[in-house]
KEKE-3310 file (N, C-alpha, C; in steps of 0.2 Angstrom, whole numbers, plus 5000, padded with zeros to 4 digits):
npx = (4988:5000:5017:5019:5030:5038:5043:5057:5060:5064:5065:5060:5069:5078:5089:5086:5073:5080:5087:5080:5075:5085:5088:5078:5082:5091:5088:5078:5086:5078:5072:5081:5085:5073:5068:5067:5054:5045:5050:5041:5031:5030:5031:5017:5008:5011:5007:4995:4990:4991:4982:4971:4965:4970:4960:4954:4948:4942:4941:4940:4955:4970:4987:5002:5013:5020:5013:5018:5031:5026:5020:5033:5041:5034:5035:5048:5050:5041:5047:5060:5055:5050:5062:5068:5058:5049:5034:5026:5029:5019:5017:5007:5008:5021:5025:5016:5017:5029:5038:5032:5041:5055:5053:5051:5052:5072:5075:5064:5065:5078:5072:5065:5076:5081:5073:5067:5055:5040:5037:5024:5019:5027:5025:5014:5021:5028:5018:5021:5024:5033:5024:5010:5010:5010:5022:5040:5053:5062:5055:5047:5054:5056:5045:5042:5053:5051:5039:5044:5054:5048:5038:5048:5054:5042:5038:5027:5010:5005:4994:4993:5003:4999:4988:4994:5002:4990:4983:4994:4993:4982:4969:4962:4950:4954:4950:4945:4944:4931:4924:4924:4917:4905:4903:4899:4888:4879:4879:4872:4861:4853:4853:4844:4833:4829:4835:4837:4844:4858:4866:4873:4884:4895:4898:4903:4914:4922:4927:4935:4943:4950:4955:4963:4973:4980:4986:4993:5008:5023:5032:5025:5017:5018:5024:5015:5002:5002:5000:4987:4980:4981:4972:4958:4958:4959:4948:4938:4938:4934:4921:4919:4920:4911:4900:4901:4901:4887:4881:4884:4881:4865:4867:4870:4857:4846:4834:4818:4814:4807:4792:4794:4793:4774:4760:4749:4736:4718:4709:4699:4680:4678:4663:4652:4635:4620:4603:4589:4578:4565:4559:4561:4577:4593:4603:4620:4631:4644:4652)
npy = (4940:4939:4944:4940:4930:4939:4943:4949:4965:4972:4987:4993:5005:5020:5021:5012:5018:5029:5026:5019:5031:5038:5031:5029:5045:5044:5034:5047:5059:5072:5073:5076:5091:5095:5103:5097:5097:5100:5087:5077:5082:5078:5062:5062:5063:5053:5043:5047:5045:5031:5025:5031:5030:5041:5054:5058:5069:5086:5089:5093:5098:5102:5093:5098:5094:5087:5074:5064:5064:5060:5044:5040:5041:5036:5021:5018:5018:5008:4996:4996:4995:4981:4975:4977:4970:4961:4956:4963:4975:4990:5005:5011:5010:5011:5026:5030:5023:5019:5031:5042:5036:5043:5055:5052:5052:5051:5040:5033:5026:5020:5009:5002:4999:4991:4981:4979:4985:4982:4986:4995:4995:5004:5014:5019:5022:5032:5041:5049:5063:5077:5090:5082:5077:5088:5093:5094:5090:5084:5077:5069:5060:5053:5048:5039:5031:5022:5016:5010:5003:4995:4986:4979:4971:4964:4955:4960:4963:4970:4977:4978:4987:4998:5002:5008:5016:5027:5028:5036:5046:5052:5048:5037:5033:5032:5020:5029:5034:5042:5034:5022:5023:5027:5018:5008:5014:5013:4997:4994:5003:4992:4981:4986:4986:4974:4960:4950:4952:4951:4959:4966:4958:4961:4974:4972:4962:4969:4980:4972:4970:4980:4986:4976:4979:4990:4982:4971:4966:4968:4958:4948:4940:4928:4915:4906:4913:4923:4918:4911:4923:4930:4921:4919:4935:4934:4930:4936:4950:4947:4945:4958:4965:4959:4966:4979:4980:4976:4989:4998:4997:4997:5009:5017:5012:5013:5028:5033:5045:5060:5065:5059:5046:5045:5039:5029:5035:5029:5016:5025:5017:5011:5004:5007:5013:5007:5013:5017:5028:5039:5034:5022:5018:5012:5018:5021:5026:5034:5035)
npz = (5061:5059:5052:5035:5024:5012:4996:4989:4984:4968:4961:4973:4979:4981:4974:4964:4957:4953:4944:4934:4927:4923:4915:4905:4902:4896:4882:4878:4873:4872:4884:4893:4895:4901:4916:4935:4938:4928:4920:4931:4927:4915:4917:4925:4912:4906:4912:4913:4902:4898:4905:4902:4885:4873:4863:4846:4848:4852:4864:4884:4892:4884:4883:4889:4883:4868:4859:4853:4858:4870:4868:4865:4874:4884:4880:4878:4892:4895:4891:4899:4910:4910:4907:4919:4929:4921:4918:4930:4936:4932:4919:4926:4939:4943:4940:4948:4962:4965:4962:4972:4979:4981:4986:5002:5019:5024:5032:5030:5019:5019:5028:5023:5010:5016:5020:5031:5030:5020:5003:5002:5017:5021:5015:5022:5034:5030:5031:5042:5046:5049:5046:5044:5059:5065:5075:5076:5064:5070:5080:5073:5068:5079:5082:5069:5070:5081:5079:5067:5073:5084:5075:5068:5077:5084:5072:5066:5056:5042:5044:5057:5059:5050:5060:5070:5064:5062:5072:5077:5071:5075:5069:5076:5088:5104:5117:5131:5149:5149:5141:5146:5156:5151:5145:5156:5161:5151:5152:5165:5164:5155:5162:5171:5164:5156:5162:5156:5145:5135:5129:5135:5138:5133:5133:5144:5144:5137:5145:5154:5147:5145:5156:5159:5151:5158:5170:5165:5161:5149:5153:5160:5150:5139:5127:5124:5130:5122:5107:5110:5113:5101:5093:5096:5095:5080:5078:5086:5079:5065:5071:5073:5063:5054:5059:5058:5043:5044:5050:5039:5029:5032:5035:5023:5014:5002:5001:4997:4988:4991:4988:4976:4970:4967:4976:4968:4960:4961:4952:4941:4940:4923:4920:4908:4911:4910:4905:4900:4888:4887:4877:4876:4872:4869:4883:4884:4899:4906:4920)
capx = (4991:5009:5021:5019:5034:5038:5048:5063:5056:5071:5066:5058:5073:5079:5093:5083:5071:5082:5093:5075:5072:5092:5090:5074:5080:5096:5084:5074:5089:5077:5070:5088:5083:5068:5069:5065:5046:5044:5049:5037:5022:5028:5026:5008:5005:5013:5003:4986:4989:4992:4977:4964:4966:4969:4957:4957:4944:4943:4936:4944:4963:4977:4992:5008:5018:5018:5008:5025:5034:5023:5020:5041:5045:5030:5038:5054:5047:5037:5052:5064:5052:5050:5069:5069:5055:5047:5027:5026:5026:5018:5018:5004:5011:5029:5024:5010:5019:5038:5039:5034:5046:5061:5049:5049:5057:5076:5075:5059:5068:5083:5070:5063:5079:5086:5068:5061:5049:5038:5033:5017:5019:5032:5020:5011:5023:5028:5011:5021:5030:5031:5017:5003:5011:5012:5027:5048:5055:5065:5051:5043:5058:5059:5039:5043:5060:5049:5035:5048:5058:5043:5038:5051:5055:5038:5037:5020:5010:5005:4987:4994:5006:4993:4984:5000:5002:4983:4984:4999:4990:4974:4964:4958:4947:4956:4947:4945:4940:4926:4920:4923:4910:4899:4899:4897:4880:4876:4878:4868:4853:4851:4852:4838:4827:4829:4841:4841:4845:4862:4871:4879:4889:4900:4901:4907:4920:4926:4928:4939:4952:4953:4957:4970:4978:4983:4987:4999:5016:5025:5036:5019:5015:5023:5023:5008:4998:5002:4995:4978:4975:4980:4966:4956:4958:4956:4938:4935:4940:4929:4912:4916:4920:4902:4894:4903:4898:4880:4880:4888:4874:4860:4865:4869:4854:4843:4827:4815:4814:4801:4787:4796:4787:4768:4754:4746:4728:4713:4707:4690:4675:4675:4662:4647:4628:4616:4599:4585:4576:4559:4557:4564:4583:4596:4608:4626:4632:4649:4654)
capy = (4946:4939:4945:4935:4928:4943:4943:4954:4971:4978:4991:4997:5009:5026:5021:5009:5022:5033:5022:5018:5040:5041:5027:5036:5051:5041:5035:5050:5064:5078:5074:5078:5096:5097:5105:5089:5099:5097:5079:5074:5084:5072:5057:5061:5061:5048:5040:5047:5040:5024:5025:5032:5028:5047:5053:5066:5074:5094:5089:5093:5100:5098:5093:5104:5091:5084:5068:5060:5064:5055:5038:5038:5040:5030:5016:5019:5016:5001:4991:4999:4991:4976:4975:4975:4967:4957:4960:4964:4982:4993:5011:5016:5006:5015:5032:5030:5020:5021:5039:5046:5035:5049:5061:5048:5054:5045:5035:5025:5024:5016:5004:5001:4996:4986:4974:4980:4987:4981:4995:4994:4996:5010:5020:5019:5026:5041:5046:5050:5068:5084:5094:5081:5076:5097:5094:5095:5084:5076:5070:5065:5054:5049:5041:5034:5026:5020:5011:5003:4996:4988:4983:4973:4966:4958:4954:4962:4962:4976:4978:4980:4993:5003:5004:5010:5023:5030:5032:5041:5053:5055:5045:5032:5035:5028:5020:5033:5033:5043:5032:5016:5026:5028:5011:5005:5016:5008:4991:4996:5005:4987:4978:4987:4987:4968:4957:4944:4955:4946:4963:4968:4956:4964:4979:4969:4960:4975:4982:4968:4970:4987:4985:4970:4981:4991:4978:4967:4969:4964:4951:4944:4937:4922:4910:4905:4918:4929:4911:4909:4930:4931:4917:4925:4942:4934:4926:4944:4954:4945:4949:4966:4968:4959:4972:4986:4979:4978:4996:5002:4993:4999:5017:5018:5010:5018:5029:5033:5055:5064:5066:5058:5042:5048:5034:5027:5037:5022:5018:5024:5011:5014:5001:5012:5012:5005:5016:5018:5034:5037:5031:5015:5017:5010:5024:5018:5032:5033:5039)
capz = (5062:5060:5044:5027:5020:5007:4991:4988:4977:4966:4963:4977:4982:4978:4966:4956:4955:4948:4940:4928:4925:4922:4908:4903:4899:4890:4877:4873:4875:4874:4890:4896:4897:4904:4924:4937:4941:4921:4919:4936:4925:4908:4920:4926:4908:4902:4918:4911:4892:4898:4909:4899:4879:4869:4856:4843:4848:4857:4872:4888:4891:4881:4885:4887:4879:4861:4858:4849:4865:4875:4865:4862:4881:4888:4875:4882:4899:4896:4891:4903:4917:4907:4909:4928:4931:4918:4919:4936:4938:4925:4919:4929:4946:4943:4942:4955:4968:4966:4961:4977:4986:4982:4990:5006:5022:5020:5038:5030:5013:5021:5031:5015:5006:5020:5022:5038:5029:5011:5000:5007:5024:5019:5011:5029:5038:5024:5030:5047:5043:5053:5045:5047:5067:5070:5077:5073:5061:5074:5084:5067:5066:5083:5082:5064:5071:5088:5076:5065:5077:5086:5070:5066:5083:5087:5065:5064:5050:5040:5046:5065:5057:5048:5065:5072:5060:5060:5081:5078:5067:5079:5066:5079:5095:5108:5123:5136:5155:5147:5136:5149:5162:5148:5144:5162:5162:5147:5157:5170:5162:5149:5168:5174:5158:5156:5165:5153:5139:5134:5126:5142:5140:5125:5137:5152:5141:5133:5150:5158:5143:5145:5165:5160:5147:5163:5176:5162:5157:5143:5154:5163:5143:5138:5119:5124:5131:5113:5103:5111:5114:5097:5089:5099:5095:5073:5079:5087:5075:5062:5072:5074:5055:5052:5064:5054:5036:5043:5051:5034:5022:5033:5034:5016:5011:4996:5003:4989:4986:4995:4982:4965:4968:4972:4974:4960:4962:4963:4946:4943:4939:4919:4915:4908:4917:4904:4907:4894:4891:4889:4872:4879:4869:4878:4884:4890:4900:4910:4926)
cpx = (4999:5013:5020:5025:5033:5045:5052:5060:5064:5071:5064:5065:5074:5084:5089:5080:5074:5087:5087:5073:5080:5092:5085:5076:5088:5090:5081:5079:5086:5073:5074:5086:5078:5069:5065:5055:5045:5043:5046:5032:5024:5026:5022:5007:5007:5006:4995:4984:4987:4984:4968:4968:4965:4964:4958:4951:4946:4942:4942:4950:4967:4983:4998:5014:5015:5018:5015:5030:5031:5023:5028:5043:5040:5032:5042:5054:5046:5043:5058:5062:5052:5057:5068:5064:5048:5038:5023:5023:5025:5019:5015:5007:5016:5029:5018:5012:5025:5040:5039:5040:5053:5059:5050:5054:5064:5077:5071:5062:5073:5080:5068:5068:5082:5081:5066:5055:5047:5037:5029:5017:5025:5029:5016:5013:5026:5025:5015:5026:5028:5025:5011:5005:5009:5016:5034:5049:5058:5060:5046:5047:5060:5051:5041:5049:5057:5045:5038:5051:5053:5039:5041:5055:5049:5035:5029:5018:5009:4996:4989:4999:5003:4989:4990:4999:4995:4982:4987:4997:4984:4970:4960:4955:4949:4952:4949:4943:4933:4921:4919:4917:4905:4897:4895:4889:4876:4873:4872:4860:4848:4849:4844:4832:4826:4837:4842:4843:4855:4869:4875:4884:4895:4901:4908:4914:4927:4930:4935:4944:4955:4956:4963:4976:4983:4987:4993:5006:5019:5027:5031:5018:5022:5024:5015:5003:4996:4997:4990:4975:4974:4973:4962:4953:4955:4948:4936:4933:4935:4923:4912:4916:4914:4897:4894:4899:4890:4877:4882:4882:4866:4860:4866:4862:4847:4835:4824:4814:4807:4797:4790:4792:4780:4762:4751:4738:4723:4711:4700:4686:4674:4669:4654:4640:4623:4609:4595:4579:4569:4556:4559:4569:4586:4601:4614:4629:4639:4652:4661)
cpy = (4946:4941:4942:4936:4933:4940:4949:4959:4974:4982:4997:4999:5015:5026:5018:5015:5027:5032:5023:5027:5041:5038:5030:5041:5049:5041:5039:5057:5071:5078:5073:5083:5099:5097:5098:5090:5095:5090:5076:5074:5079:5065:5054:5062:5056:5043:5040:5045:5033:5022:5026:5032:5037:5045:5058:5069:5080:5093:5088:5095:5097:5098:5099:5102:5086:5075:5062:5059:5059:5049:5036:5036:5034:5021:5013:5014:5011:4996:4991:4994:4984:4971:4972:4971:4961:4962:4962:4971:4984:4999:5014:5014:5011:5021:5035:5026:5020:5025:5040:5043:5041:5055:5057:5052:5049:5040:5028:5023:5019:5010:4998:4997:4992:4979:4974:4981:4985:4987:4999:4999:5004:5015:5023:5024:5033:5044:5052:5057:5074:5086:5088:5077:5085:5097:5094:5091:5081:5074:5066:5058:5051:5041:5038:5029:5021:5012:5007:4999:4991:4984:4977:4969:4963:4957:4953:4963:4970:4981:4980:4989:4999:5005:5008:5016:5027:5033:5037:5048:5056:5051:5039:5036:5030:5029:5025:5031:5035:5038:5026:5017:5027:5020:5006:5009:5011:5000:4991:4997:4998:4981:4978:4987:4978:4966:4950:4945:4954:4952:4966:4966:4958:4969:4978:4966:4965:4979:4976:4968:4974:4987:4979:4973:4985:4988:4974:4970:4966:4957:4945:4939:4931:4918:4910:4909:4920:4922:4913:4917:4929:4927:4918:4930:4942:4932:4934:4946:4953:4946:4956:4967:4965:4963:4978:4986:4980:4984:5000:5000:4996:5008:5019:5015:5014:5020:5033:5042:5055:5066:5064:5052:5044:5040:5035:5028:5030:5023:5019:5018:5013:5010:5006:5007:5011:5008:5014:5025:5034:5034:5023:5012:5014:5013:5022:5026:5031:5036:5046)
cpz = (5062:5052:5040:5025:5012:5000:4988:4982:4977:4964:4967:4982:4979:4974:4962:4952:4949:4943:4932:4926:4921:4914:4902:4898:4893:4883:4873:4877:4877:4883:4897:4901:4900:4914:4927:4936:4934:4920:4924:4928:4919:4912:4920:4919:4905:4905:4913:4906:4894:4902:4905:4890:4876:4863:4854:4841:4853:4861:4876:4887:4890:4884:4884:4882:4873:4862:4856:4856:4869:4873:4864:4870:4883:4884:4878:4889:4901:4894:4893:4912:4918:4909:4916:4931:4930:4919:4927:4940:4929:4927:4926:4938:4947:4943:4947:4962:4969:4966:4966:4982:4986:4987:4997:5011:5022:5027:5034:5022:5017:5027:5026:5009:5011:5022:5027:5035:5023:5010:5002:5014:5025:5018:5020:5032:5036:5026:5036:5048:5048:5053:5048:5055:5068:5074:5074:5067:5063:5080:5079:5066:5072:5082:5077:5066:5077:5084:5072:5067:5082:5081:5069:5071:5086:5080:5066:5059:5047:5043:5053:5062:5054:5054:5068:5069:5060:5068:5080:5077:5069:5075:5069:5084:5100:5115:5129:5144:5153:5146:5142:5156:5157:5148:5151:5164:5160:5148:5164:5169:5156:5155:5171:5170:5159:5158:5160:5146:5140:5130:5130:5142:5138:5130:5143:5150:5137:5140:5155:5152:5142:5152:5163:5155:5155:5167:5171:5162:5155:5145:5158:5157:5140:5132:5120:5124:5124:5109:5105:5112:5104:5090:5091:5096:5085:5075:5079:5081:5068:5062:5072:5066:5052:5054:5061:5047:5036:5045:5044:5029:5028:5035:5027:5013:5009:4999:4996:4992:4990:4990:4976:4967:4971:4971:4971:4962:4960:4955:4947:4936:4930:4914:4916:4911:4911:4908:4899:4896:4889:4884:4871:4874:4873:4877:4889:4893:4908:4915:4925)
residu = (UNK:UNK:UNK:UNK:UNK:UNK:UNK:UNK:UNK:UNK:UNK:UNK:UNK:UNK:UNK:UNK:UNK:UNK:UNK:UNK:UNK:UNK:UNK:UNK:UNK:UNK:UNK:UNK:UNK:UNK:UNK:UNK:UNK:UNK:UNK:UNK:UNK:UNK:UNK:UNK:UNK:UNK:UNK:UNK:UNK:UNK:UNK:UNK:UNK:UNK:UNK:UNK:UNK:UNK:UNK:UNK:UNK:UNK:UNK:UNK:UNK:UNK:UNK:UNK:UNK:UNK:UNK:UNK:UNK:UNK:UNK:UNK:UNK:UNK:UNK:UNK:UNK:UNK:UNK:UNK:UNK:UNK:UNK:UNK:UNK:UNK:UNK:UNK:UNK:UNK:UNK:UNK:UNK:UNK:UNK:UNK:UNK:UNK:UNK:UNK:UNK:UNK:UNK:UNK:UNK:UNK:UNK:UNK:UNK:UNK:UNK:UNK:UNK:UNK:UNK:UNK:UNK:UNK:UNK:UNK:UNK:UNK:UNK:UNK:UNK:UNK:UNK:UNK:UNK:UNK:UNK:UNK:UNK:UNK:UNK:UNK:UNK:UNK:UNK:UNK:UNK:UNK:UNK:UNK:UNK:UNK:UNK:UNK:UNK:UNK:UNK:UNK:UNK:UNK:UNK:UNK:UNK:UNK:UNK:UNK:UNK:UNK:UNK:UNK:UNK:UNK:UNK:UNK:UNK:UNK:UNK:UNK:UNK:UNK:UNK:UNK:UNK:UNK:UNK:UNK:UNK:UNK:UNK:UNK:UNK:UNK:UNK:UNK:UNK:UNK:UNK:UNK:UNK:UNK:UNK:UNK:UNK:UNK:UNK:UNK:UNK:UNK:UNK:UNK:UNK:UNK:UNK:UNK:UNK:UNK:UNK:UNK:UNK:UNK:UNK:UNK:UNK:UNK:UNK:UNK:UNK:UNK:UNK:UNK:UNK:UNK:UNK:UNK:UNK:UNK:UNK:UNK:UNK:UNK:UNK:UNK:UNK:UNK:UNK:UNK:UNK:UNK:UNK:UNK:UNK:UNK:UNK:UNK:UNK:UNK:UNK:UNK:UNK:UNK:UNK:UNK:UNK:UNK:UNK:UNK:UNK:UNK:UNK:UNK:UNK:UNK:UNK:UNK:UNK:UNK:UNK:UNK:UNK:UNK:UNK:UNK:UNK:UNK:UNK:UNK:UNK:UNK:UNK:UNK:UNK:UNK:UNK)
# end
């Protein structure tokens, strides 16, 4: 759960970025004139060429920009990036993942060039914008500014930060009083069924770290304490994402259609009945 040792990205910032569109449109002057919207939409095709192989067949819609155009700029492009950054990033990378960072609010852009944050984990917090909180955009940037700076003061990883951001946006369920009196029934009603049914226990232990989440405080916890919860918390962590993968494989798994396969009728007996008739012939004769 602690940071990785990252390596310097050059052009993950909003000048590279623009610096590699500005050199772009040097290149291929006509795509000077084209309004910003325009040059996004030549992007997303350069993007889909490179992506999917063109043919010269009729099928599906055509583009709005000429076929020349596209191969000359995407050219352009590919040895523009080449430049900055050997084979590292490609087209589809650069207009799928560095693009929107100009769109990015400019607190996580400025976190982003400064090395609080990776691209990665960048993109995470982008998610954290007025519209999807339903609130101002200055309390959008007070919680983006709240998560990166404990971010980058207890050097958490990206996985802790992801969680971080997913609370933010209501996407977890957070332990309740509700849920913790559900679960104490639960304890209860497995007590009185059978007492030596051994699942309780996962209740009870879940339950005592919800009560010490309360009762602790930051200065109570010490080097050590953080060490041994944390090896801990990677053990955990590991049964409950085995308990998920097998609830995830047994509710996915494949039930056969209601009447497509029908049981295979009984075969009938087709060995004939040997008789003879009055003339004493012998008459095979089949069921």
């Amino acid at each position: 759960m602690r940071r990785r040792q990252r390596q310097p990205d050059s052009l993950a910032s909003s000048a590279a970025i623009r610096g590699v569109l500005s050199e772009l449109k040097e290149c291929c002057p006509s795509l000077s004139t084209l309004p910003d919207r325009e040059f996004h939409k030549l992007l997303q095709s350069i993007r889909h060429l490179e992506t999917y192989s063109a043919t010269d067949t009729k099928r599906g819609r055509p583009t709005i920009f000429e076929r020349e155009l596209l191969d000359d700029a995407g050219s352009h492009l590919k040895a523009i990036l080449f430049r900055n950054s050997g084979d590292r990033i490609s087209i589809q990378t650069f207009i799928g993942h560095y693009l929107p960072i100009l769109d990015w609010p400019e607190d996580v852009v400025r976190a982003l060039e400064r090395g609080d944050l990776s691209r990665l984990e960048a993109t995470q917090v982008a998610r954290l914008t007025a519209y999807r909180l339903g609130g101002r955009q200055r309390e959008a940037a007070k919680i983006r500014a709240e998560i990166i700076d404990n971010h980058v003061r207890v050097k958490g990883s990206q996985t802790a930060l992801r969680e971080k951001v997913r609370e933010a946006l209501g996407e977890l369920t957070l332990v309740s009083s509700e849920k913790m009196t559900e679960a104490v029934q639960q304890i209860d009603r497995w007590l009185r069924i059978d007492p030596k049914d051994r699942r309780h226990l996962f209740y009870e232990k879940m339950k005592e770290l919800f009560f010490a989440l309360r009762e602790f405080n930051s200065e109570d916890l010490d080097e050590t304490d953080i060490g041994e919860i944390m090896t801990s918390a990677d053990l955990l962590s590991g049964t409950i994402h085995s308990i998920k993968q097998r609830i995830k494989a047994r509710s996915q798994a494949k039930k056969p259609i209601e009447g497509f396969f029908k049981e295979k009728e009984p075969e009938q007996d087709q060995r004939p009945v040997v008789e003879k008739d009055a003339q004493g012939r012998i008459i095979y004769r089949f069921k």
